[in-house]
N, C-alpha and C positions, 0 to 999 in steps of 0.2 A: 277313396277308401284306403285304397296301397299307401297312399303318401303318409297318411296318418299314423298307419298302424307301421310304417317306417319309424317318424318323428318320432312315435313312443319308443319306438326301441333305441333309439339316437338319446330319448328322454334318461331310459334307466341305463343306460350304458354311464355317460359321465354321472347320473346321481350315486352309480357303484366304483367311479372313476374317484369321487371324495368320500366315499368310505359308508354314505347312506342307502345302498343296499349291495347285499353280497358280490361279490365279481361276479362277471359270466364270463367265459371262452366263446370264442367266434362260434365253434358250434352248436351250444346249447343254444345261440340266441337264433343261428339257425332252424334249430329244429322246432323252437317254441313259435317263431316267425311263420314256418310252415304248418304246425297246426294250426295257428288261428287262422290263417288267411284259406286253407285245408276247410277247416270248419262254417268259414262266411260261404264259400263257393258252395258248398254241399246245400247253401238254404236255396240254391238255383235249380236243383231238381225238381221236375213234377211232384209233388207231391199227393200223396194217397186222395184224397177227395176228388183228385183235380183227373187222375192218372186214367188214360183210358183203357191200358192195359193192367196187368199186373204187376209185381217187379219184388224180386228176394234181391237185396243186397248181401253180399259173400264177407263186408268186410266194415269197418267203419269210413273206411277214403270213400267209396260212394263210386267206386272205379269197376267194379268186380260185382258179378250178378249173373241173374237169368230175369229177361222181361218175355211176360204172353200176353199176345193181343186176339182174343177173337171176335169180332166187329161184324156189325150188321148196319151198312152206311153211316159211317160217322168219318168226321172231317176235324183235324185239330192237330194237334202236335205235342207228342212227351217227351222231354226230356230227362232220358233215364239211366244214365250214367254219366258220371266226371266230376269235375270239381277244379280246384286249383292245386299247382301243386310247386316249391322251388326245385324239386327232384324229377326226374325223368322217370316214367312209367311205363313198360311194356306191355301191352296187352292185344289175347289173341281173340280177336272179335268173330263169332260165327254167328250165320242168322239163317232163318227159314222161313220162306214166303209163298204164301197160297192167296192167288186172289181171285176172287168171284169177279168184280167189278170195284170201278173207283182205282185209286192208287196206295201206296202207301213206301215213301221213298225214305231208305235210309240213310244218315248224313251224321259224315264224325267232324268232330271240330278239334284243330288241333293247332294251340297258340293263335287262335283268331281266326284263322282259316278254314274250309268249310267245303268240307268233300262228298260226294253224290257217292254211296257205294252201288254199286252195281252187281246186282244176281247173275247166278247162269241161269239157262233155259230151262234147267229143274228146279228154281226158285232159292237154290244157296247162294252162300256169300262166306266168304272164310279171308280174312289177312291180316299180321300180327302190325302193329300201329305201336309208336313210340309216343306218348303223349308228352306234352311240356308245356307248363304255362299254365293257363284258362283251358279245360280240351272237355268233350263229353263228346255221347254219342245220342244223336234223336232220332224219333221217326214223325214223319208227315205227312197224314193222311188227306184225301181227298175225296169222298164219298165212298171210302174203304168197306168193302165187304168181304172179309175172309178171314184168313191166320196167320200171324206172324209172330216168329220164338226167334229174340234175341240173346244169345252169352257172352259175356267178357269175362273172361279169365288173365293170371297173372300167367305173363309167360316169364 
């Protein structure tokens, strides 16, 4: 899908290079590059019908929010921040975990990679993450019963 939406821009570059559509600057093609590929990534989110928790997004990048989950044995996995992005992202991840029974592990992905975060013994979780690339943040449950409140904010 990258390579394509490369190609097109490879496309309008030389068709603006003979005069049939306006010039662009490296950056504007930048920045239009990063919305749309910004925009494909965002359709990778749970989506509401699917979502087993809750989830306000703070922004349109789909990076920034508060997700609640309070579950009575369910097993599945939302994916409820991130997206793509050609820009670097800061973000300060906190979370709050109450479990009854079952599990409910949360894991940031950051350029492909794919990280277990881990609570303290009073069920938080806090540390600011640079995203790049493909990155979001899930959770993964396993016969989950209890509450968990995730936020990402811009740091």
């Amino acid at each position: 899908m990258l390579r394509i939406l490369a190609i097109i821009a490879v496309i309008v570059m030389l068709f603006s290079r003979v005069g049939l559509f306006p010039a662009f600057d490296k950056d504007t093609i930048i920045r239009c590059y990063d919305t749309v590929i910004s925009t494909l990534a965002k359709l990778s989110l749970t989506h509401e019908p699917w979502l087993i928790g809750e989830r306000e997004l703070y922004d349109q990048s789909g990076c920034y929010g508060e997700y609640i989950c309070e579950a009575s044995d369910v097993s599945g996995s939302d994916f409820v921040f991130g997206g793509a992005s050609v820009y670097e992202k800061r973000i300060k991840l906190t979370a709050e975990r109450e479990t009854l029974s079952g599990s409910a592990e949360l894991k940031i992905i950051i350029a492909g990679e794919t990280k277990t975060c881990h609570f303290d013994k009073n069920g938080r979780f806090e540390e600011i993450f640079t995203l790049s690339g493909a990155s979001g943040v899930t959770v993964e449950y396993e016969r989950f019963t209890g509450r968990i409140r995730i936020t990402s904010e811009e740091e």
